[in-house]
N, C-alpha and C positions, 0 to 999 in steps of 0.2 A: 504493500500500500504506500509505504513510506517512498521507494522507489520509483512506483507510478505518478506521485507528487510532485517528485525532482524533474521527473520527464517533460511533464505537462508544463510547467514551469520554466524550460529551458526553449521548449517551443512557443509559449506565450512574448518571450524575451525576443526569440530570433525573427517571431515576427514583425515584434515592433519594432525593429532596427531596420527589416527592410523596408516600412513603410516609410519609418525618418528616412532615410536614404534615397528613396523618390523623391519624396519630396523637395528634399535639399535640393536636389540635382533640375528641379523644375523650377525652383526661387533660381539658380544659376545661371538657366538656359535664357529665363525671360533676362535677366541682367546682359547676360551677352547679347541678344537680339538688339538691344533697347541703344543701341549706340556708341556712344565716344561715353569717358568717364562723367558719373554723375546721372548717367542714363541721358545725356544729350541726344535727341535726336538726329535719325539721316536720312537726309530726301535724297532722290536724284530729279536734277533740272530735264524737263521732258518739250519739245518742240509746240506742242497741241498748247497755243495759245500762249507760245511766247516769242518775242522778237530779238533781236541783235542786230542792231545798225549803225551805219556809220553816215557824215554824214560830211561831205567836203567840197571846192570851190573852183572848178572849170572853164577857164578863160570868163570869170566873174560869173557864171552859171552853176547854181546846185546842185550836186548829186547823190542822191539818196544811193545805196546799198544794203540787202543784208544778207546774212548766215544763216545758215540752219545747219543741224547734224549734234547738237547739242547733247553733250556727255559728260559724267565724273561727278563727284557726289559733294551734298552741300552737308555739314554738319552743323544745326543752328539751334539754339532756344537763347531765348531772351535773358531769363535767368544765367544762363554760365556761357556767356562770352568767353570768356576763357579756353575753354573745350572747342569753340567756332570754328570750323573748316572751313572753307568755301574752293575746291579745286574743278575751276569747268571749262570746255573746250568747246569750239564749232569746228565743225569743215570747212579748211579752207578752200574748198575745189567747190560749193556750194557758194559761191560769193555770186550773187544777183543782182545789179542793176537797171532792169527792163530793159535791157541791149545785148542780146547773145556776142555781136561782136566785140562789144566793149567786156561783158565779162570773161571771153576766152582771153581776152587779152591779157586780163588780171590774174588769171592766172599762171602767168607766165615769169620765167623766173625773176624779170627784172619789176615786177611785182608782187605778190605773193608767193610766188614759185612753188604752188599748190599739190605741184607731183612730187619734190623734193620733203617741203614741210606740211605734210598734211592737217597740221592739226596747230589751232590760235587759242595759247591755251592763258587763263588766268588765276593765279596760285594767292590764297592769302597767306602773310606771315601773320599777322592779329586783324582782331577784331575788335572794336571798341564801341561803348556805347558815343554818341551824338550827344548836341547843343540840345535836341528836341528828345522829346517822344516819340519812338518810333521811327528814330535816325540812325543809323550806325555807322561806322565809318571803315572803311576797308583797307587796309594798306596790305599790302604784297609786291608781286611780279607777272608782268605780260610778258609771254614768250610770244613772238612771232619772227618765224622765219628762223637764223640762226644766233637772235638777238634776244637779252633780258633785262628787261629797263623795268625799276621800281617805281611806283604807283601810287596815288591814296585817294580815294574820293567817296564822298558821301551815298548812302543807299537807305531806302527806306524796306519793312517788310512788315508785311501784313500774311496773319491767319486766314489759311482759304482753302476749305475744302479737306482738311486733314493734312495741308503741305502749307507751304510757304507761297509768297506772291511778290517777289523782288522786283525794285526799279533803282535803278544811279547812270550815270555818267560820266564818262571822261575824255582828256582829251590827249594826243601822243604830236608830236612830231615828226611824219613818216619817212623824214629822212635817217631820221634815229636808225629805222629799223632796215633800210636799204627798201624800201616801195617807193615804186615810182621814177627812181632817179632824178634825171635833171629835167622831168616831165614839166609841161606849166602849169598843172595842176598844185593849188594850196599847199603850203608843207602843213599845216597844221591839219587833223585829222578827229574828228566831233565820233564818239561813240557812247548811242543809247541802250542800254539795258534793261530788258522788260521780261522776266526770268520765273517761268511755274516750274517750283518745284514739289514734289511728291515722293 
């Protein structure tokens, strides 16, 4: 009897060890899923209603452009800036100006050189909050081409839809980066960002 006691007893035990032990292991799995430390979360920036343009100045005449091909993943909550990633890229060989001929041309090496560098990529080093509510400030690096120039410009983000809804701008130099050359086209170069992320 005494025996049968001890049995039941050691089986009682090993049960509940494996039940702690799922469990645990299901508090761990959701922590891993949930992001960067802190449980920050991570979208990726998805094309479906969002834009990338640029926007510059042709013998005194405007020219809009934009990207699509948008890829790389945003890590964001308002609460832990700290944790913030922001690393996203378009296609360059995607660059649109409502002129096939004009954009075959951009992609060419002495413009984006879109078969060599496929991809215009932009990396945060921080994140910080804004002067406002609902302003943050972004500082990192624009790769394009075989060139990395450092960057800072203001962005706002808005809750939408279980993702994020980014807008900012800034503006480059394209001589910096070798586009264009000694084109007559503006050296200075305007790009808007209007960025769904999920």
């Amino acid at each position: 009897m005494i025996m049968k006691k001890i049995f039941l007893f050691f089986v009682v035990v090993a049960s509940w060890s494996r039940g702690f032990s799922q469990s645990s292991g299901a508090v761990n799995g959701a922590a891993q899923n949930s992001g960067g430390a802190n449980g920050t979360a991570q979208f990726a920036p998805v094309d479906a209603g969002s834009s990338v343009k640029f926007h510059i100045r042709n013998f005194g005449f405007g020219v809009t452009g934009a990207f699509t091909g948008l890829s790389g993943k945003i890590q964001f909550d308002p609460a832990h800036l700290g944790d913030a990633v922001i690393d996203v890229s378009v296609d360059a060989s995607t660059v649109n100006t409502d002129n096939s001929m004009r954009d075959e041309h951009l992609r060419r090496p002495d413009y984006f050189d879109a078969q060599k560098y496929p991809r215009i990529r932009l990396v945060s080093a921080t994140v910080s909050q804004g002067s406002k509510k609902g302003v943050f400030l972004f500082s990192g690096k624009l790769m394009l081409k075989n060139h990395v120039k450092e960057l800072s410009f203001p962005f706002t983000a808005a809750a939408e839809g279980g993702g994020y809804h980014f807008k900012g701008g800034f503006s480059i130099n394209r001589k910096e980066f070798e586009v264009g050359g000694t084109s007559t086209i503006s050296d200075n170069l305007d790009v808007e960002l209007d960025v769904i992320a999920k």
